[in-house]
C-alpha positions as a Markdown table, in Angstrom:
| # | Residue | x | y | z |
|---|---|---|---|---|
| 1 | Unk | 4.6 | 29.4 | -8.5 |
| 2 | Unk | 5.8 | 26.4 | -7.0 |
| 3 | Unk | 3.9 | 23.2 | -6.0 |
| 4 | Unk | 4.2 | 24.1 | -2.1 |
| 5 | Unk | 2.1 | 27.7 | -2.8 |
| 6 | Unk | 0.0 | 26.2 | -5.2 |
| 7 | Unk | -1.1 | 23.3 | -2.8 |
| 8 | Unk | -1.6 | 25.4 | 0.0 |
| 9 | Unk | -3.8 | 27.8 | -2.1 |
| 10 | Unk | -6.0 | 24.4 | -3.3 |
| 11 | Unk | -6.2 | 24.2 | 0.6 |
| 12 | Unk | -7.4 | 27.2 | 1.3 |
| 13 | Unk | -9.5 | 26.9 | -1.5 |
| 14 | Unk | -11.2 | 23.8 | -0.4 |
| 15 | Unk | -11.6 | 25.1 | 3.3 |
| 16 | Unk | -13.5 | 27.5 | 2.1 |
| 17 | Unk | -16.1 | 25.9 | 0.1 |
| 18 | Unk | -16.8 | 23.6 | 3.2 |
| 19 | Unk | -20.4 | 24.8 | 5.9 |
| 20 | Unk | -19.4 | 23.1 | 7.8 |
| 21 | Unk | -15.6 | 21.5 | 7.7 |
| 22 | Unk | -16.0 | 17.7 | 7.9 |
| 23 | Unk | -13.0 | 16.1 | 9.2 |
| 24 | Unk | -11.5 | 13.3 | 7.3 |
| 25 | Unk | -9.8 | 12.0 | 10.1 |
| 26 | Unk | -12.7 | 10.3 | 11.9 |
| 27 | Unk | -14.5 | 8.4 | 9.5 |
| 28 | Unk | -17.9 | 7.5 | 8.9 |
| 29 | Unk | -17.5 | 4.2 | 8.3 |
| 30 | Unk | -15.0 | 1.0 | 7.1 |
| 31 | Unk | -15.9 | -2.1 | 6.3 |
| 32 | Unk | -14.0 | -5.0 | 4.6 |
| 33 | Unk | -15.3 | -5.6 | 1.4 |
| 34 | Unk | -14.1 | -8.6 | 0.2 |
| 35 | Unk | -11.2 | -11.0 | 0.0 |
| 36 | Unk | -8.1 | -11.5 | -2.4 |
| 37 | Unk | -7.0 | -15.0 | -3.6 |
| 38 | Unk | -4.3 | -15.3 | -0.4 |
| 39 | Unk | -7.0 | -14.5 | 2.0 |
| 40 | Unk | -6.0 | -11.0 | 2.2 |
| 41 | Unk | -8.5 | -8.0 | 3.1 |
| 42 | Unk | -9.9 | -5.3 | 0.3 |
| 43 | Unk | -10.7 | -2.5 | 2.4 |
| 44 | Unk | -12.8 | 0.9 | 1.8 |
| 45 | Unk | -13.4 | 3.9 | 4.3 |
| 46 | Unk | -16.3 | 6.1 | 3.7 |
| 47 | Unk | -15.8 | 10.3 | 5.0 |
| 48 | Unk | -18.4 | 13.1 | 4.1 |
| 49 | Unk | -21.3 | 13.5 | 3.9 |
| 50 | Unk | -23.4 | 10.3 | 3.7 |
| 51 | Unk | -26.0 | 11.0 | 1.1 |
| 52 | Unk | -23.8 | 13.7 | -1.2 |
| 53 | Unk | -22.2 | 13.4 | -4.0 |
| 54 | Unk | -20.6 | 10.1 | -4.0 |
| 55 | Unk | -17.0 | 9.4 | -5.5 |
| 56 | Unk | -14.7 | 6.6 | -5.0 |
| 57 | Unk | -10.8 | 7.0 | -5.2 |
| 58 | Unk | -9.2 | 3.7 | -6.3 |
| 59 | Unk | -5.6 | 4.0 | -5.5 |
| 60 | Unk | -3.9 | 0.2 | -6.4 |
| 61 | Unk | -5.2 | -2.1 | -8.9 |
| 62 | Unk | -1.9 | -3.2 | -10.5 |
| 63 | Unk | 0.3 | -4.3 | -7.5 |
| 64 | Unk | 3.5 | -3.1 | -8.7 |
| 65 | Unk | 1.9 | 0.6 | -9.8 |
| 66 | Unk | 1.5 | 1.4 | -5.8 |
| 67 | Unk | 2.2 | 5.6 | -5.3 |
| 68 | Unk | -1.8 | 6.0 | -5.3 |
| 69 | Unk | -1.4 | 4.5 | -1.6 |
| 70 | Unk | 0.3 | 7.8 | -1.1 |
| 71 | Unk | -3.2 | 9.7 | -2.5 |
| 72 | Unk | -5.4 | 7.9 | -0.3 |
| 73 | Unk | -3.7 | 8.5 | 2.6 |
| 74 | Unk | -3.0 | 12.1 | 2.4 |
| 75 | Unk | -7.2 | 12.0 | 1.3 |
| 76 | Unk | -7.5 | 10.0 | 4.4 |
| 77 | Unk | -6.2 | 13.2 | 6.3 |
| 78 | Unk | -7.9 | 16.2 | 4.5 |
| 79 | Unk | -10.7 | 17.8 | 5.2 |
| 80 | Unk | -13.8 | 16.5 | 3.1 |
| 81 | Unk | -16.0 | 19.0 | 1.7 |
| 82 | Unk | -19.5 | 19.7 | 2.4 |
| 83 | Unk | -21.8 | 17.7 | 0.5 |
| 84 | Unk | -19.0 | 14.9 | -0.7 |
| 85 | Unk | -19.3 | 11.5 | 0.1 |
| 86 | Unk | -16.2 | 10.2 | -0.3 |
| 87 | Unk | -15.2 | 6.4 | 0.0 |
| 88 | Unk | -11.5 | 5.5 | -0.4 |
| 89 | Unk | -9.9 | 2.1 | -1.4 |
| 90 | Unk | -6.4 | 2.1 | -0.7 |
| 91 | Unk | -6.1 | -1.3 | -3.0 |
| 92 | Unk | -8.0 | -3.5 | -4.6 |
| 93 | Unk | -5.0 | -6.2 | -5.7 |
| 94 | Unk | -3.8 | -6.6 | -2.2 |
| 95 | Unk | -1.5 | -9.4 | -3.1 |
| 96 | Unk | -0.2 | -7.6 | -5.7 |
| 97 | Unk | 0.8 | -5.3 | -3.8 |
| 98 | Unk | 2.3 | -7.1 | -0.9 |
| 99 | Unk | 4.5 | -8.7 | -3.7 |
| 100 | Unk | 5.0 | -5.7 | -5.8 |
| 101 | Unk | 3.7 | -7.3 | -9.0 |
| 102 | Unk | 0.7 | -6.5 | -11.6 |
| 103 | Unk | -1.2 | -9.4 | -11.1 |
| 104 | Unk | -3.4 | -10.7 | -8.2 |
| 105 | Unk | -2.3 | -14.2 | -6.8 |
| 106 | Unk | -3.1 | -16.2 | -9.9 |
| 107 | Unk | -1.6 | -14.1 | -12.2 |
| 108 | Unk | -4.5 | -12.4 | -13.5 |
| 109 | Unk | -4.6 | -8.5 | -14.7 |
| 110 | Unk | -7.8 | -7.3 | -12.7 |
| 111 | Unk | -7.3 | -4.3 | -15.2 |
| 112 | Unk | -8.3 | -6.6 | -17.8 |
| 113 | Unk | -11.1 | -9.2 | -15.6 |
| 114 | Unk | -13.7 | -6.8 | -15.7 |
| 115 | Unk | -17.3 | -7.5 | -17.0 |
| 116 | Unk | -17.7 | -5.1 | -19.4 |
| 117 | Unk | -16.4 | -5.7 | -22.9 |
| 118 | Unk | -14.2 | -8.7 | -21.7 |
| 119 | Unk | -12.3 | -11.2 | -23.5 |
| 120 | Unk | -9.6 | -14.1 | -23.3 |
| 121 | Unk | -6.5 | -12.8 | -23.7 |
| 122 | Unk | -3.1 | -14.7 | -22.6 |
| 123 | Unk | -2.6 | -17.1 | -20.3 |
| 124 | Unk | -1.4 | -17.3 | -16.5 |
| 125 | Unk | 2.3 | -15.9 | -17.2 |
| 126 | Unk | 1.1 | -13.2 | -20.0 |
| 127 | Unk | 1.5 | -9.9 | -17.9 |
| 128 | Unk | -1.9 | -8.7 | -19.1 |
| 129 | Unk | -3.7 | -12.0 | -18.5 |
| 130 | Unk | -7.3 | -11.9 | -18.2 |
| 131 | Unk | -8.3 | -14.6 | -16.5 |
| 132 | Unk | -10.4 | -17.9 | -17.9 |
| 133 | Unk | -13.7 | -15.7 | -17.7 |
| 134 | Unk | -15.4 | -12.5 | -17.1 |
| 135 | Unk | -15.0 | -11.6 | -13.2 |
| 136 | Unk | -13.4 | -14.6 | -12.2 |
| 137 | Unk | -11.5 | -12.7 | -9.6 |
| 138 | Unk | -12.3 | -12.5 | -5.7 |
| 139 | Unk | -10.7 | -9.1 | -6.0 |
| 140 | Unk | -12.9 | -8.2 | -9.3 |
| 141 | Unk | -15.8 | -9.9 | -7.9 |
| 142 | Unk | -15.5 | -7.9 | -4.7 |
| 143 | Unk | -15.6 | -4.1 | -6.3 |
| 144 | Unk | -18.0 | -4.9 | -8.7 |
| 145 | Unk | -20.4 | -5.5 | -5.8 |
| 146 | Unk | -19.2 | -2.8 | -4.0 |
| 147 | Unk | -19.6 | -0.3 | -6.6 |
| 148 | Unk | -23.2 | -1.6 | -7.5 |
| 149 | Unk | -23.7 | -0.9 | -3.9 |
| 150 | Unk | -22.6 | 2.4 | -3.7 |
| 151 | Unk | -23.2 | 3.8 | -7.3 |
| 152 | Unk | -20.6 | 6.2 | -8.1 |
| 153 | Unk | -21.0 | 9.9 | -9.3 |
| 154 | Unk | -17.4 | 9.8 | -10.1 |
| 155 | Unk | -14.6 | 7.4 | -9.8 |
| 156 | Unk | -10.9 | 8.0 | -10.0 |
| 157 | Unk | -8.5 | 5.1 | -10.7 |
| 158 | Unk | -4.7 | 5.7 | -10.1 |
| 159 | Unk | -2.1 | 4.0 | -12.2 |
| 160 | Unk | 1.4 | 4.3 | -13.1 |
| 161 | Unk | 3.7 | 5.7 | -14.9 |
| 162 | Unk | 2.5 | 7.3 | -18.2 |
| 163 | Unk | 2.3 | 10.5 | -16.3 |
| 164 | Unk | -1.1 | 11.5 | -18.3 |
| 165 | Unk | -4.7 | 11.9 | -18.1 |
| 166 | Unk | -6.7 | 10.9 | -21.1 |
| 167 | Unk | -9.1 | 14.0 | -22.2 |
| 168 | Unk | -13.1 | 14.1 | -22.3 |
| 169 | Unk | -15.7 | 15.7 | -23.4 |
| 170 | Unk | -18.9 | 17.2 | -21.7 |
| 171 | Unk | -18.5 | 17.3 | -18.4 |
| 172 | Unk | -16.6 | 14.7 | -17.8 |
| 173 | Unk | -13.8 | 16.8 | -20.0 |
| 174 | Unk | -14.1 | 19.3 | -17.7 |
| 175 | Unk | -13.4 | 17.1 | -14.4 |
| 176 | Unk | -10.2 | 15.8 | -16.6 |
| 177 | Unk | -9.2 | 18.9 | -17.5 |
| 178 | Unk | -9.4 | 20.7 | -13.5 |
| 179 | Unk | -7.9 | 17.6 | -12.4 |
| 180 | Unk | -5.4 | 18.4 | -15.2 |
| 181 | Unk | -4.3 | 21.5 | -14.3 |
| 182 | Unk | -4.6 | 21.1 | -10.3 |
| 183 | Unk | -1.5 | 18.5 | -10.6 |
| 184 | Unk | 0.1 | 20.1 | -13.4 |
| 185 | Unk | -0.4 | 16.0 | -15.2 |
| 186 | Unk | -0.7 | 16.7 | -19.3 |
| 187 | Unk | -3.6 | 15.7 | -20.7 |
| 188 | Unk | -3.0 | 13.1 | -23.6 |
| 189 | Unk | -5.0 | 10.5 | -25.1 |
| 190 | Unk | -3.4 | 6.9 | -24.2 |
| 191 | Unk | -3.2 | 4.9 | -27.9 |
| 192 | Unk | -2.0 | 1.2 | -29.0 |
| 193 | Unk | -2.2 | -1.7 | -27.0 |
| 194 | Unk | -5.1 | -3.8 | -26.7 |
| 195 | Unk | -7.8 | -3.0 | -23.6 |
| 196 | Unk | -10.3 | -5.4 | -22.3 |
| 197 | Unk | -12.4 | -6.2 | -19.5 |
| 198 | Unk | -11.0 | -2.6 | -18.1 |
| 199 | Unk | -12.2 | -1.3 | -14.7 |
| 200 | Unk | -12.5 | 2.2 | -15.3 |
| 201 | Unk | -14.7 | 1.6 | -18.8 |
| 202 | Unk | -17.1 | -1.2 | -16.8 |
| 203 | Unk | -17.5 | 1.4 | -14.4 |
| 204 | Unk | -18.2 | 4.4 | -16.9 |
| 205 | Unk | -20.6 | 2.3 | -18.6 |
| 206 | Unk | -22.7 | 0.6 | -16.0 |
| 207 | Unk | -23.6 | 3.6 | -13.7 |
| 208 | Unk | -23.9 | 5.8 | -17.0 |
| 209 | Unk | -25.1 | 9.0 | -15.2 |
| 210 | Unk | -21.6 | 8.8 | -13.8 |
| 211 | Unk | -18.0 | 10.0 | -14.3 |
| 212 | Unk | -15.1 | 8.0 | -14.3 |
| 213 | Unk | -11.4 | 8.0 | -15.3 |
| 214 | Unk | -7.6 | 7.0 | -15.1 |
| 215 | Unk | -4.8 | 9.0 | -13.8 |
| 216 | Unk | -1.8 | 8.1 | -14.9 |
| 217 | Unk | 1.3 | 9.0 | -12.4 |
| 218 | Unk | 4.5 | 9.2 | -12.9 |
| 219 | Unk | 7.4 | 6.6 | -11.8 |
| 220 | Unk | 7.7 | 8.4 | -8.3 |
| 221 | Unk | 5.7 | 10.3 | -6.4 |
| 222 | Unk | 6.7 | 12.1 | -3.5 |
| 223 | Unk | 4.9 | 13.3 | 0.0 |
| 224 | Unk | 3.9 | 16.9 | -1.3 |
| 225 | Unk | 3.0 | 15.5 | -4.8 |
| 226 | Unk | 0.5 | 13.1 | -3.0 |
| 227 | Unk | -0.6 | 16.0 | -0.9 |
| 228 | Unk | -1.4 | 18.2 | -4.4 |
| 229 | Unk | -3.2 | 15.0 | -5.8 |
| 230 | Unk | -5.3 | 14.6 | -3.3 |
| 231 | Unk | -6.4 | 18.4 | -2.9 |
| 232 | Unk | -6.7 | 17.9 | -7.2 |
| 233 | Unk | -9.5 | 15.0 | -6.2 |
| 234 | Unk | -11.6 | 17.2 | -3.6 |
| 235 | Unk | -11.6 | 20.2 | -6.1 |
| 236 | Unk | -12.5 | 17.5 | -8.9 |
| 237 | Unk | -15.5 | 16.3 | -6.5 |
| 238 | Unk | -16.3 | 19.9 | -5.7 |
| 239 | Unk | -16.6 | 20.5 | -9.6 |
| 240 | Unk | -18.6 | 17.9 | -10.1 |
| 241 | Unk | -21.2 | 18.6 | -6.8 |
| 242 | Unk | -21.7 | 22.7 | -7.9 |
| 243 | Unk | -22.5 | 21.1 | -11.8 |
């Protein structure tokens, strides 16, 4: 079947789990929620239902990885699901972005400046630079707060360009694995390299009755593929609500 059919069923099938539709195209809320190191804002936009099932769709944290800006658009334009309370952060390494590089503005890895299980590794030049301590990041600083605010059922982080998701187990397996299949992205355990201060693992393990995890992209991804992505993430979230 090809991708066109197949995302147009996920569309119907989403549509139809919704009493009533809530469009995504006037939010509920958006608020700046904090600053990067060249002053520039780290946004988030909140559609749903206030109150549900709350999951948070990361799309940029290494500047030069940037097709998740694709996902949270086209999730920007769906049609939220009953019961969902979706908040969407297009970037969280604006400068990195802006510049098309990894790092923030002081050449820090925010994939590697998170709280949990941190440690000094590199220095400013080292592409995976962690920073001189724990958090020391605006950008770090300012989801960490956020997150704490909002308390995640599920969070998905988009990077680039493995083109895998990492399985689970439990439940959490089984929001892998559906988001697996939906976009047709192999599931694969990432190995070697050395991983601290990592967002998605600070996450899982400080709101622990939580779900989090990384999708990998490809190198490209194009319009429709964005589209299939971000009807992958409100079938994930519906998974997760009926659990």
């Amino acid at each position: 079947m090809k991708k066109t059919a197949v995302f147009a069923l996920l569309l119907t099938a989403v549509t139809n789990t919704v009493v009533p539709p809530i469009s995504a195209s006037h939010n509920n809320e958006h608020r700046v929620i904090g600053t990067s190191v060249q002053g520039r804002p780290i946004e988030a936009t909140r559609y749903g239902t206030p109150g549900g099932v709350v999951v948070v769709v990361i799309g940029v944290i290494h500047g030069d990885e940037d097709a998740g800006l694709l996902i949270t658009k086209a999730l920007g334009q769906s049609t939220v699901p009953n019961g969902i309370d979706l908040w969407l952060v297009p970037t969280i390494n604006p400068d990195g972005t802006a510049l098309s590089r990894r790092t923030n503005a002081n050449q820090v890895d925010l994939n590697r400046n998170f709280p949990y299980a941190w440690s000094k590794m590199g220095k400013p030049g080292y592409w995976q630079y962690a920073g001189n301590r724990r958090a020391s990041e605006p950008e770090t600083k300012a989801i960490v707060k956020f997150l704490r605010e909002i308390k995640p059922d599920l969070g998905i982080w988009y990077h680039q360009n493995l083109n895998i998701i990492s399985p689970g187990t439990g439940l959490e397996g089984k929001l892998r694995a559906r988001y697996s299949q939906l976009t047709d992205t192999p599931l694969k355990r990432i190995t070697g390299g050395r991983y601290t201060g990592v967002a998605v693992t600070w996450q899982r393990n400080t709101f622990t009755s939580g779900y989090g995890f990384v999708v990998e992209l490809g190198s490209s991804l194009s319009i429709e593929q964005a589209s299939l992505h971000a009807a992958a993430v409100l079938q994930t979230a519906i998974l997760l609500r009926d659990s």
